[in-house]
FIMISE-493369 format. One record per residue: residue number from 1; residue in one letter; x, y, z of N, C-alpha, C in turn. Coordinates in steps of 0.02 Angstrom, whole numbers, plus 50000, padded with zeros to 5 digits. Example, Ala and Ser with C-alpha at 12.3 -4.5 7.8 and 13.67 -1.06 7.14 Angstrom:
BEGIN
(rec 1,A,(50660,49716,50390),(50615,49775,50390),(50660,49835,50390)),
(rec 2,S,(50642,49888,50354),(50684,49947,50357),(50645,50002,50394)),
//
This chain:
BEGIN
(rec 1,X,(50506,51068,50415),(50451,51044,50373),(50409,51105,50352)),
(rec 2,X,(50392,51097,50280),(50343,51164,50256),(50279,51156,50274)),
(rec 3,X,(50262,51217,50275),(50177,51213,50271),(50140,51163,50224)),
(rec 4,X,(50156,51162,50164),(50130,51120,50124),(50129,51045,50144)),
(rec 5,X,(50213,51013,50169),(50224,50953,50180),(50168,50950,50254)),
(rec 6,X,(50180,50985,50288),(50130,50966,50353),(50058,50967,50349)),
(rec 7,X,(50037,51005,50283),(49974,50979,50261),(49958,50920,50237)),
(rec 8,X,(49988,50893,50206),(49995,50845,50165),(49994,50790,50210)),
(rec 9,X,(50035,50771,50282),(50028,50748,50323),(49995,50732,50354)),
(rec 10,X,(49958,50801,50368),(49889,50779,50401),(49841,50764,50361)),
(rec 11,X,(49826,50796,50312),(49787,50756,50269),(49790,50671,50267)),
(rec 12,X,(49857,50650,50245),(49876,50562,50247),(49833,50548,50290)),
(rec 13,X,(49849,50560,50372),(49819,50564,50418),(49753,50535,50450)),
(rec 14,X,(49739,50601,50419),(49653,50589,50422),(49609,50532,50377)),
(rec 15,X,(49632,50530,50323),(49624,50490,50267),(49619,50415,50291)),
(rec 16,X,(49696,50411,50311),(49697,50335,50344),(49654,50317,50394)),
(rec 17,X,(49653,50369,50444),(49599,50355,50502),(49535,50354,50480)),
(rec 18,X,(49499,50372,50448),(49446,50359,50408),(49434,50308,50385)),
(rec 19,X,(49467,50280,50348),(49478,50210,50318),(49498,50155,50351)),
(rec 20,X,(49524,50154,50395),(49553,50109,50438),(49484,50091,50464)),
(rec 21,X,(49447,50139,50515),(49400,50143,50535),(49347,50111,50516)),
(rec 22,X,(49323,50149,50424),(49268,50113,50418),(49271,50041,50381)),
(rec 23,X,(49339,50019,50358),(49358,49956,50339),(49337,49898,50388)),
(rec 24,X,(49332,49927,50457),(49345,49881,50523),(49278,49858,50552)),
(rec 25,X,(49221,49941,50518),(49169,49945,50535),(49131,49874,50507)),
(rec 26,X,(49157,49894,50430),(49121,49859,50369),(49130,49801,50375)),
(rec 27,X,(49177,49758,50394),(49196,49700,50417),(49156,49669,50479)),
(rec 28,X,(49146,49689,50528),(49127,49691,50576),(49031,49674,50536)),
(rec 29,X,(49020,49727,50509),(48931,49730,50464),(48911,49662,50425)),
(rec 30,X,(48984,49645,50387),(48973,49586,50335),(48987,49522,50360)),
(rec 31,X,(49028,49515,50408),(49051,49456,50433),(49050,49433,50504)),
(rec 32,X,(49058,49470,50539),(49033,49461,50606),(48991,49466,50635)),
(rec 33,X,(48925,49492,50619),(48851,49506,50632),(48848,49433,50598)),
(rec 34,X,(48829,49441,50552),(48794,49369,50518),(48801,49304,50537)),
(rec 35,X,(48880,49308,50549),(48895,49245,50576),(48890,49211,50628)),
(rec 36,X,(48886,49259,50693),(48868,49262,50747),(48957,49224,50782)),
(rec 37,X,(49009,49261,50745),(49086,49234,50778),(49089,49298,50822)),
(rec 38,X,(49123,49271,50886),(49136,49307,50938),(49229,49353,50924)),
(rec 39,X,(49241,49375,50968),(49276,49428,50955),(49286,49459,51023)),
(rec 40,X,(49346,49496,51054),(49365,49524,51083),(49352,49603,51089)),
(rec 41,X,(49390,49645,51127),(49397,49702,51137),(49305,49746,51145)),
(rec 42,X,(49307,49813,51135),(49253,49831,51132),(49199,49807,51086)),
(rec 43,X,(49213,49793,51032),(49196,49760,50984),(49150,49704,51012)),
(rec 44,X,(49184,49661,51018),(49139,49611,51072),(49105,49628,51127)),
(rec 45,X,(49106,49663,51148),(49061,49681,51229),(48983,49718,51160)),
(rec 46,X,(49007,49751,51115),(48935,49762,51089),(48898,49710,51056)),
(rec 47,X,(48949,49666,51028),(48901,49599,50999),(48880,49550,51050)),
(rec 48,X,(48911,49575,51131),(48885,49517,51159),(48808,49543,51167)),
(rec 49,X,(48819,49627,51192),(48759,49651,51219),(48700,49637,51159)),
(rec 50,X,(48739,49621,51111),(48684,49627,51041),(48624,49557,51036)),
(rec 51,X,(48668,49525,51049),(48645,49441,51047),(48614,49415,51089)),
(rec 52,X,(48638,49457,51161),(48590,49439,51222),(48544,49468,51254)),
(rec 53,X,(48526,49555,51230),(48465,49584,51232),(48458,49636,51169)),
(rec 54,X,(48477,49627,51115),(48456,49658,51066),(48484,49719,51057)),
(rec 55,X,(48529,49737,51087),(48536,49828,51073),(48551,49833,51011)),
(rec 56,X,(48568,49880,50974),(48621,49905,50915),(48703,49897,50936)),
(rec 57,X,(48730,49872,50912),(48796,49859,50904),(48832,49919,50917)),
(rec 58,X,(48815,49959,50852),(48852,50053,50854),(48823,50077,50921)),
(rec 59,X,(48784,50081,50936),(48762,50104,51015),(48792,50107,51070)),
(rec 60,X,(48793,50037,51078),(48850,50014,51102),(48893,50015,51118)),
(rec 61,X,(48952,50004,51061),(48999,50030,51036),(49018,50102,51061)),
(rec 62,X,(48988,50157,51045),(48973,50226,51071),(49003,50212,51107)),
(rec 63,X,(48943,50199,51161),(48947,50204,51235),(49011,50166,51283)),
(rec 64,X,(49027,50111,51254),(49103,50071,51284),(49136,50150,51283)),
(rec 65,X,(49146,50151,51204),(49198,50188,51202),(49209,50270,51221)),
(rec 66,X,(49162,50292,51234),(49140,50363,51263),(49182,50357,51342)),
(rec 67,X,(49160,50281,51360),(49157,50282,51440),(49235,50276,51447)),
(rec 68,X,(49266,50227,51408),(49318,50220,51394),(49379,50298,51391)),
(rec 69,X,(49348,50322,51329),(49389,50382,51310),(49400,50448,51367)),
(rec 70,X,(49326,50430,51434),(49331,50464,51493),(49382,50448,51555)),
(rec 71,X,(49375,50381,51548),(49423,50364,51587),(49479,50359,51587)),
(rec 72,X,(49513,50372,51515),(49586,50351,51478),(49605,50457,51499)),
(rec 73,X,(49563,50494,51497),(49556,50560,51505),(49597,50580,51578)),
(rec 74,X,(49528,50531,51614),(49562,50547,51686),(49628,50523,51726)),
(rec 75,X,(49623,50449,51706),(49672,50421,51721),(49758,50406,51676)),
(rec 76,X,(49744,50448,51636),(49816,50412,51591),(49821,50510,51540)),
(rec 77,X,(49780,50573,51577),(49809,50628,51533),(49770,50618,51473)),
(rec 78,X,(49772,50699,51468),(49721,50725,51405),(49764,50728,51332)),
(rec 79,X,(49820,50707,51356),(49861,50677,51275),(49855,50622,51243)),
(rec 80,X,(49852,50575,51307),(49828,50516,51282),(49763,50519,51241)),
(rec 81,X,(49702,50548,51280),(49632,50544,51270),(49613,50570,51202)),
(rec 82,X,(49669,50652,51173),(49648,50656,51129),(49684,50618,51064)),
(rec 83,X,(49739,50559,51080),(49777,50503,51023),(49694,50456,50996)),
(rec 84,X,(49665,50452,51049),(49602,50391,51037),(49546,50450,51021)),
(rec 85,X,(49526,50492,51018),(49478,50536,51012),(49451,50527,50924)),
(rec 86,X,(49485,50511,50869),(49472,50501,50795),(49431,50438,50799)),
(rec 87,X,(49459,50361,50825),(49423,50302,50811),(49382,50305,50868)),
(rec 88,X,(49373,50345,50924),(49322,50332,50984),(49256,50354,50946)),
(rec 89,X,(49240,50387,50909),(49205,50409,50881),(49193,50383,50796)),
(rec 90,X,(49223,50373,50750),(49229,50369,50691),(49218,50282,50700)),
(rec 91,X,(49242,50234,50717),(49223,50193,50733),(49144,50148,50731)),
(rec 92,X,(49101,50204,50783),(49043,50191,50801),(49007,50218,50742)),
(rec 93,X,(49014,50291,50712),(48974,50317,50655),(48984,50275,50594)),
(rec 94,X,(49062,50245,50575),(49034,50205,50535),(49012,50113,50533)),
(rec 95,X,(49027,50119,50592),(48968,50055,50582),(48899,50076,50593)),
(rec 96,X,(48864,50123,50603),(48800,50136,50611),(48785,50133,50529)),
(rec 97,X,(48810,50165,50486),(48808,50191,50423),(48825,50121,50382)),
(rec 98,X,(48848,50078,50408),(48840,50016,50357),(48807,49980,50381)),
(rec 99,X,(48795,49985,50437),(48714,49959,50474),(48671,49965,50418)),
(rec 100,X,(48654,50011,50441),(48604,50039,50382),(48602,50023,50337)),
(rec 101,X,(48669,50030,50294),(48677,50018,50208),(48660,49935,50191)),
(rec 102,X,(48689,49884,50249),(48654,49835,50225),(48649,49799,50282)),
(rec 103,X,(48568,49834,50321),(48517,49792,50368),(48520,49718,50323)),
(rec 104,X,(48494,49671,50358),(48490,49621,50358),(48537,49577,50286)),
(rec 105,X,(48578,49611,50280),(48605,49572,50214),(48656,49511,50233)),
(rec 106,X,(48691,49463,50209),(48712,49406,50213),(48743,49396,50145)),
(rec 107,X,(48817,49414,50182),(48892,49411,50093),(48855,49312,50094)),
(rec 108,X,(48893,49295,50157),(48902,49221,50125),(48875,49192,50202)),
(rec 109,X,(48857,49142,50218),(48834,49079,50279),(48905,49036,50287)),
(rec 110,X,(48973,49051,50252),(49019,48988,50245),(49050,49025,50330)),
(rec 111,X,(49069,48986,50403),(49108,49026,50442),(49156,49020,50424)),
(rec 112,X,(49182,48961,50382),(49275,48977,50370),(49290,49043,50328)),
(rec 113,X,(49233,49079,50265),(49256,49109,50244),(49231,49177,50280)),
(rec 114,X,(49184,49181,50322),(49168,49240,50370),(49220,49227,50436)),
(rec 115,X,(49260,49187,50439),(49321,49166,50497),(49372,49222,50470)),
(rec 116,X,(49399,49173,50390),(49452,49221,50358),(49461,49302,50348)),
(rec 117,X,(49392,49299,50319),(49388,49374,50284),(49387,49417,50343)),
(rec 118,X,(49340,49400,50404),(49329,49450,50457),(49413,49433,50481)),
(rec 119,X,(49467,49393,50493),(49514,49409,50510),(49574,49456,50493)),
(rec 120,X,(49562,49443,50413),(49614,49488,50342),(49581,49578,50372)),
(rec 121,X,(49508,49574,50368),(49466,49651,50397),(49495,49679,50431)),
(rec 122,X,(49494,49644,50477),(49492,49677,50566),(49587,49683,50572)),
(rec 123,X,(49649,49641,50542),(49689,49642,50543),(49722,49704,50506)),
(rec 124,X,(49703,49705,50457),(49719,49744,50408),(49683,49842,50432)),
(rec 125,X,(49621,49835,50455),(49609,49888,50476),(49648,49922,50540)),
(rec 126,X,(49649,49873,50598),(49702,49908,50640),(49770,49931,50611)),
(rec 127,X,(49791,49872,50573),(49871,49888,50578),(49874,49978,50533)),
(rec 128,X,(49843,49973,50488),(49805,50057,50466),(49812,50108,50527)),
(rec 129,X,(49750,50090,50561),(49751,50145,50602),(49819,50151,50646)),
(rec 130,X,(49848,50104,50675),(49895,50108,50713),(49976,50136,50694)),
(rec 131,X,(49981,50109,50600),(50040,50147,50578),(50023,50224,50571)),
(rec 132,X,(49969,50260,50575),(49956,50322,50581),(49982,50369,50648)),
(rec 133,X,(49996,50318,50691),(49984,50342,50755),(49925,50352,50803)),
(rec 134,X,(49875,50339,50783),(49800,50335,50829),(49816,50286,50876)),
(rec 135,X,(49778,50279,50921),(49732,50209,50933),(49681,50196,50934)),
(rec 136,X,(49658,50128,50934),(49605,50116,50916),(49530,50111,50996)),
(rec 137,X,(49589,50138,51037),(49519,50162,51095),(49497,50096,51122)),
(rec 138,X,(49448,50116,51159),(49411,50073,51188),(49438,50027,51233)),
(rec 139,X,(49438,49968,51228),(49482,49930,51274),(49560,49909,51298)),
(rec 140,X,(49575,49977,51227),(49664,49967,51248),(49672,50009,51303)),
(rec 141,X,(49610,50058,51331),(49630,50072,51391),(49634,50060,51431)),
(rec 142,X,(49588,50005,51493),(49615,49974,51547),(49676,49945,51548)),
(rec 143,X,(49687,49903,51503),(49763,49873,51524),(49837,49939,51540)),
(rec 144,X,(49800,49978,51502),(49862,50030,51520),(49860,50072,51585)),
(rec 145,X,(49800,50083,51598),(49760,50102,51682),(49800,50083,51717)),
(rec 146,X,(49812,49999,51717),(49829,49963,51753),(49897,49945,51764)),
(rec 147,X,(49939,49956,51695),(50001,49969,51702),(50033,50010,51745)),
(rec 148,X,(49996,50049,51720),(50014,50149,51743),(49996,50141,51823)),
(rec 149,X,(49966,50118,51870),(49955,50117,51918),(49962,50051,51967)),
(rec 150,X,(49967,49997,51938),(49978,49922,51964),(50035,49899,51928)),
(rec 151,X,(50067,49929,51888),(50104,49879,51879),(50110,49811,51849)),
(rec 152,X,(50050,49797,51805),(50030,49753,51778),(50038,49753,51685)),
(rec 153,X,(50087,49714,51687),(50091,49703,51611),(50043,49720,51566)),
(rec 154,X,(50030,49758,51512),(49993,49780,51452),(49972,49704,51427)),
(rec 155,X,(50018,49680,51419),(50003,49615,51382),(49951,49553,51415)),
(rec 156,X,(50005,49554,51484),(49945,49516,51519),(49884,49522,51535)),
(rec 157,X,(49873,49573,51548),(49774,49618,51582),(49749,49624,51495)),
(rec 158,X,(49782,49637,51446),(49726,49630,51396),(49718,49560,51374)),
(rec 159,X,(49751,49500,51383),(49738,49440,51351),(49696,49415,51419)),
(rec 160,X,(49679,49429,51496),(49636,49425,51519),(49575,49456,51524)),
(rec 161,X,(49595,49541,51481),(49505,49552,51460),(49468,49515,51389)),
(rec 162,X,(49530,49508,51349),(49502,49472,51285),(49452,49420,51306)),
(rec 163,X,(49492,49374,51355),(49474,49299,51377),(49401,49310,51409)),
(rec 164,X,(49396,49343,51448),(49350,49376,51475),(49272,49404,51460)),
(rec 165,X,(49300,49434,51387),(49252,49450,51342),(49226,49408,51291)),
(rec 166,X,(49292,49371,51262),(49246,49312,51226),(49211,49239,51285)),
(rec 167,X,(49233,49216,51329),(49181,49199,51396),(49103,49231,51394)),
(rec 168,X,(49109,49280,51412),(49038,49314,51413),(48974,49282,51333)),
(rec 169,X,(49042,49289,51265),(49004,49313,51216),(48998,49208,51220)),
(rec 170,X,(49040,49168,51229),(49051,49095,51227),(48970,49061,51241)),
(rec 171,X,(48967,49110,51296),(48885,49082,51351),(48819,49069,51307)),
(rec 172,X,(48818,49133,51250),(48765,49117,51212),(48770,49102,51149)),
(rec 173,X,(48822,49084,51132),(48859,49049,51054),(48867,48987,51054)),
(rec 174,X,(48824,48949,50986),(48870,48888,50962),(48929,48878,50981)),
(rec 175,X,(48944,48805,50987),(49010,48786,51017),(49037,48795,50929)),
(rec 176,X,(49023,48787,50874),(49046,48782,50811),(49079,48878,50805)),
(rec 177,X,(49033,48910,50839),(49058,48994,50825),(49108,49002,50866)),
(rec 178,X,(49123,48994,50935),(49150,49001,50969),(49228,48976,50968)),
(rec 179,X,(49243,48912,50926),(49290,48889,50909),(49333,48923,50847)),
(rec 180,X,(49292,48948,50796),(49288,48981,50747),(49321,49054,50783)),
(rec 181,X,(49275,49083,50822),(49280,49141,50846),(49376,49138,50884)),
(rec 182,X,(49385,49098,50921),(49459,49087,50922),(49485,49087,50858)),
(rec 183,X,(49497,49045,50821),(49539,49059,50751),(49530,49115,50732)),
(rec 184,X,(49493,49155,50735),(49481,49218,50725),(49533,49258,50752)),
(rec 185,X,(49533,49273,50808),(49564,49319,50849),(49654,49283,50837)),
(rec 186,X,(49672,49238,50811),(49715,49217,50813),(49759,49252,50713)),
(rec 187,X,(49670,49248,50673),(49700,49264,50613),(49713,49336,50616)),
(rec 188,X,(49667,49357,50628),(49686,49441,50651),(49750,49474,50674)),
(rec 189,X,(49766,49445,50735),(49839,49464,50782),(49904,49431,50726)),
(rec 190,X,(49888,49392,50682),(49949,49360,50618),(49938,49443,50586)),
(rec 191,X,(49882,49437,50541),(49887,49494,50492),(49896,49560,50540)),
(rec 192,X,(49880,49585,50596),(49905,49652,50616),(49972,49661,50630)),
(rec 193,X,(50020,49611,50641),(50096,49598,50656),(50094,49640,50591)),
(rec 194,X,(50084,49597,50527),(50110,49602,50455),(50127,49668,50437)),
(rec 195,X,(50036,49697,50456),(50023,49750,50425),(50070,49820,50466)),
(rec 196,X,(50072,49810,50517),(50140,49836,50564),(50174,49860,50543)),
(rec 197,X,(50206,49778,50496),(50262,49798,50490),(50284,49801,50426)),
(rec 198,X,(50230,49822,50377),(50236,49817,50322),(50275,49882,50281)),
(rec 199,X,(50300,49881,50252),(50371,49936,50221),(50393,49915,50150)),
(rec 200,X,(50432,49940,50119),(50471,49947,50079),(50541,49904,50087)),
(rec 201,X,(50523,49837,50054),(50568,49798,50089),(50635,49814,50044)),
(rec 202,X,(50696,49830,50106),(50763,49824,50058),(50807,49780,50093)),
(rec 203,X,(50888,49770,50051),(50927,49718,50095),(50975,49761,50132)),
(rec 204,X,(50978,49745,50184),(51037,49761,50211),(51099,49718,50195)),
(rec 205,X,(51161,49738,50181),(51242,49703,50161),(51297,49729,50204)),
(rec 206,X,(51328,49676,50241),(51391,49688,50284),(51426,49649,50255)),
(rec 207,X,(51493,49681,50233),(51559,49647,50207),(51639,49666,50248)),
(rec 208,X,(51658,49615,50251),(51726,49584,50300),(51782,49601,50247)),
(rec 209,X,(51822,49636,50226),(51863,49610,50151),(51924,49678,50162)),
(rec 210,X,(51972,49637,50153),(52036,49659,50155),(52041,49711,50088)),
(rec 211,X,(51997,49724,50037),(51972,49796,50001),(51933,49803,50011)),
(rec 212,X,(51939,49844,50054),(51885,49892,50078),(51867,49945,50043)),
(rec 213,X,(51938,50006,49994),(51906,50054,49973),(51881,50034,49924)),
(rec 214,X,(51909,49995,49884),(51870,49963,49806),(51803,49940,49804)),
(rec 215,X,(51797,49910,49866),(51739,49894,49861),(51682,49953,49872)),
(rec 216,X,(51717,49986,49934),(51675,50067,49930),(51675,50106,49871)),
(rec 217,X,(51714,50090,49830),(51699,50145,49758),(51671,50120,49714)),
(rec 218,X,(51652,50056,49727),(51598,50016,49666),(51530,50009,49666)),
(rec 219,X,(51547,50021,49737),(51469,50023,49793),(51432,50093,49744)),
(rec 220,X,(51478,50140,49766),(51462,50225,49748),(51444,50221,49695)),
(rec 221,X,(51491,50208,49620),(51499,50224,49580),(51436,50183,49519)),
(rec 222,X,(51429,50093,49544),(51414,50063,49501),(51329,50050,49520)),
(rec 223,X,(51313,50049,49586),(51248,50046,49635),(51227,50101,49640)),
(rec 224,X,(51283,50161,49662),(51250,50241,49666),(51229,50209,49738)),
(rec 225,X,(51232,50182,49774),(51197,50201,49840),(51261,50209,49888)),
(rec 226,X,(51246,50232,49958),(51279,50240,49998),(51327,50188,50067)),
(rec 227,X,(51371,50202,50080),(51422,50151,50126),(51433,50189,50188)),
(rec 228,X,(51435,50142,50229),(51441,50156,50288),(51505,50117,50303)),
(rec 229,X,(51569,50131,50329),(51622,50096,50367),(51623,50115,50438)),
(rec 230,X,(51619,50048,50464),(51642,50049,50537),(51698,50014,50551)),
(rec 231,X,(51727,50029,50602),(51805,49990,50643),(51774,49932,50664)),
(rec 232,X,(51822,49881,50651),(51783,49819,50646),(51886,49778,50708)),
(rec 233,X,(51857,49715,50724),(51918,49671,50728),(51914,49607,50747)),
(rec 234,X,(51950,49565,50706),(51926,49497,50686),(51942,49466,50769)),
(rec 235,X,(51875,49399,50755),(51880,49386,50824),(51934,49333,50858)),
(rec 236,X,(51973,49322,50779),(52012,49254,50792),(52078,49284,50804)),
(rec 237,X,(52114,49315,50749),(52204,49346,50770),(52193,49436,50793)),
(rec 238,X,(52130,49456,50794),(52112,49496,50828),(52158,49558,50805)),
(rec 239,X,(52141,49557,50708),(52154,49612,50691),(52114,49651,50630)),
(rec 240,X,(52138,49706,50674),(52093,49768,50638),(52081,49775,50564)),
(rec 241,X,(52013,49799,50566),(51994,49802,50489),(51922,49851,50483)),
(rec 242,X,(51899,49856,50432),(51837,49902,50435),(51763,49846,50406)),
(rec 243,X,(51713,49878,50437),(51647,49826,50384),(51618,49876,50359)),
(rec 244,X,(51591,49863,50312),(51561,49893,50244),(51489,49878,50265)),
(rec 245,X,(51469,49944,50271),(51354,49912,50277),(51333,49964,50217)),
(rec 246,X,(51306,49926,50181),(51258,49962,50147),(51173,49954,50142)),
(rec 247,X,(51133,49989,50105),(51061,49980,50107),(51061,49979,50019)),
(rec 248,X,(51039,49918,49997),(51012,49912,49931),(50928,49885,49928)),
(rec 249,X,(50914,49887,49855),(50868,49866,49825),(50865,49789,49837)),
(rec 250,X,(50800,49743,49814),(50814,49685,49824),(50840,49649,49750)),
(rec 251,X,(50835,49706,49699),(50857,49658,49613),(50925,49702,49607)),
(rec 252,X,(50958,49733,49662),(51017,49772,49668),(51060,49713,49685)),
(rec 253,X,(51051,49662,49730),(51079,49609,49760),(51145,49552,49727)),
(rec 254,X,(51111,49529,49669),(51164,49470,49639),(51204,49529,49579)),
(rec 255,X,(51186,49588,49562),(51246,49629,49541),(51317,49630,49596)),
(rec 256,X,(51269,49666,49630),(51334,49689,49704),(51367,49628,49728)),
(rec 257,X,(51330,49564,49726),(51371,49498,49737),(51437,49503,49668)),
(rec 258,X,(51406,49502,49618),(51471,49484,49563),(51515,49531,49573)),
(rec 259,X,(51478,49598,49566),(51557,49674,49581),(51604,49636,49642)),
(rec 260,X,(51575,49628,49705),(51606,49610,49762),(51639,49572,49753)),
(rec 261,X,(51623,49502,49725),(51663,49444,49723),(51728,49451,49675)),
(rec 262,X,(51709,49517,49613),(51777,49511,49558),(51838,49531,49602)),
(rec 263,X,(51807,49587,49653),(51862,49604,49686),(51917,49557,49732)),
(rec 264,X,(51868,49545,49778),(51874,49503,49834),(51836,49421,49843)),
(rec 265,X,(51850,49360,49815),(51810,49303,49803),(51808,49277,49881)),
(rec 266,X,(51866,49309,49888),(51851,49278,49988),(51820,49320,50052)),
(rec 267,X,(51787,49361,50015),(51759,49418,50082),(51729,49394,50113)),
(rec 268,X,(51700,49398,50180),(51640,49374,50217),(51584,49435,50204)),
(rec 269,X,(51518,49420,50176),(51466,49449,50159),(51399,49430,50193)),
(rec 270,X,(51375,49460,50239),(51309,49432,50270),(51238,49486,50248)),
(rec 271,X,(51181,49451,50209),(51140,49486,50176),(51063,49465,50224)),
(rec 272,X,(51060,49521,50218),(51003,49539,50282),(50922,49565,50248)),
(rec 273,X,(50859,49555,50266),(50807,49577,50242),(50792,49633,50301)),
(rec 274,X,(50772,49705,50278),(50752,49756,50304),(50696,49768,50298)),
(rec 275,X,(50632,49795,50335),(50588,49801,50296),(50544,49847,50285)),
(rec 276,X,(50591,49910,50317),(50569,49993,50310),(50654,50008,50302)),
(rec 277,X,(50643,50062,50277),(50732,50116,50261),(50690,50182,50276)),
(rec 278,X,(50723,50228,50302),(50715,50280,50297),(50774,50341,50295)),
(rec 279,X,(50780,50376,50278),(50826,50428,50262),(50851,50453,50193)),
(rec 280,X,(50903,50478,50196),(50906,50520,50122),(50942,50450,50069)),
(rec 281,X,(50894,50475,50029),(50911,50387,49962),(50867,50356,49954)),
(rec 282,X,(50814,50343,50012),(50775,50323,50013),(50711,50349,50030)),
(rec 283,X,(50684,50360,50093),(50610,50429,50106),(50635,50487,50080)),
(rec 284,X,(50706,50503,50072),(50715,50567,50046),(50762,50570,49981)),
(rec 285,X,(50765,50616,49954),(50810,50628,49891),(50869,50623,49890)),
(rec 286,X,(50922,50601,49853),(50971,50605,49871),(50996,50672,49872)),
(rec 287,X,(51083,50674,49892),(51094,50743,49905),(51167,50741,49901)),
(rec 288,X,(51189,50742,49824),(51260,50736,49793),(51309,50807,49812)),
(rec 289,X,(51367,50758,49850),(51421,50822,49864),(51486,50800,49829)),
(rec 290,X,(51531,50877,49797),(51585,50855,49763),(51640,50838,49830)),
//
């Protein structure tokens, strides 16, 4: 990789973590303050502290995550500590800064649409920070503490601090927020899957067919994209043959059906949704040999 490309990288980088960040902040300013919906992770431990003796939220916030980012230090290595070191910090500054920008303001009073929007926010901002490679700090560190030393599932110890934390925040909330505040945490964990796993969707194609090279030279010639053959053997008279995988486009699809079928009307063809590609053809250029 060049100097240039690894600039460029980090730049992306930083960019995203920034944004991710203050997307999550801003969400958090417009829709979850006002509404008074509860919420998990660090996040919630500052709105509980917020609601039940007044602190500042970003303060807060800080401080979880400071204490947090110390302990993820000691106990889990200073590689870890410095992966969370961008949102342990960036996080808290910008919600202070839209604090500010709009003290006491109020988008809307509707909770279904401060339910939705704070879920699309908060979903959409992690899955950001997390395709970057960050994390998002704060309370994803105990459960891993606890892995790393007990033995205790990641999954399990954080859906008992979640539970835990919205409990606390439950005590001084409407039963109407609190119910809300579940659908919440439920719309969020939908859209961060998404955003995950969101890519450049192409199809994957495996073909069974007694022409094999024809079909490999139509692939090449008429698609331009690339074939893969593997040793294949049928599972019934248990004889040998090759399968054909390729990676296409998704309006590449009912072409490569008709080429395929002029050849072969009886092939077995199984068409697959992918939803990242990476390599040369696709993240990279192609790279034609005679």
């Amino acid at each position: 990789m060049n100097h240039r490309s690894e600039t460029v990288r980090i730049l992306r980088t930083v960019l995203a973590l920034v944004a991710g960040n203050a997307l999550y902040s801003l969400t958090v300013v417009l829709f979850l303050i006002p509404s008074g919906l509860i919420t998990g992770g660090a996040t919630g431990i500052a709105l509980a502290a917020n609601r039940l003796i007044g602190l500042p939220v970003s303060g807060v916030l800080l401080l979880v995550n400071v204490v947090m980012l110390v302990a993820g230090w000691i106990l889990l290595g200073r590689r870890f500590a410095l992966s969370t070191l961008a949102s342990t910090f960036l996080s808290p500054l910008t919600l202070a800064i839209w604090e500010e920008l709009f003290q006491d303001y109020v988008l809307t009073d509707d909770l279904i649409l401060c339910t939705i929007f704070a879920g699309l926010g908060i979903g959409v901002s992690l899955g950001i920070v997390i395709r970057t490679g960050g994390s998002t700090g704060g309370m994803d560190i105990p459960p891993l503490v606890l892995q790393k030393y007990f033995r205790i599932p990641v999954a399990v110890s954080m859906t008992v601090f979640d539970l835990a934390i919205l409990l606390a925040q439950a005590v001084s909330s409407p039963k109407e927020q609190v119910l809300y505040g579940i659908v919440l945490v439920f719309v969020y964990s939908t859209v961060l899957d998404k955003v995950i796993m969101l890519g450049e969707h192409r199809t994957e194609v495996k073909i069974i067919s007694t022409h094999t090279d024809e079909i490999r030279s139509v692939i090449l010639s008429e698609l331009d994209r690339g074939v893969t053959l593997l040793d294949a053997e049928g599972g019934y008279l248990r004889q040998p043959g090759q399968l054909l995988l390729t990676v296409i486009s998704n309006r590449q699809l009912p072409r490569l059906e008709k080429l395929v079928h002029a050849i072969d009307p009886a092939c077995f063809m199984v068409v697959s949704e992918v939803t990242e590609v990476r390599g040369r053809g696709f993240s990279l250029d192609k790279n034609y040999r005679t």
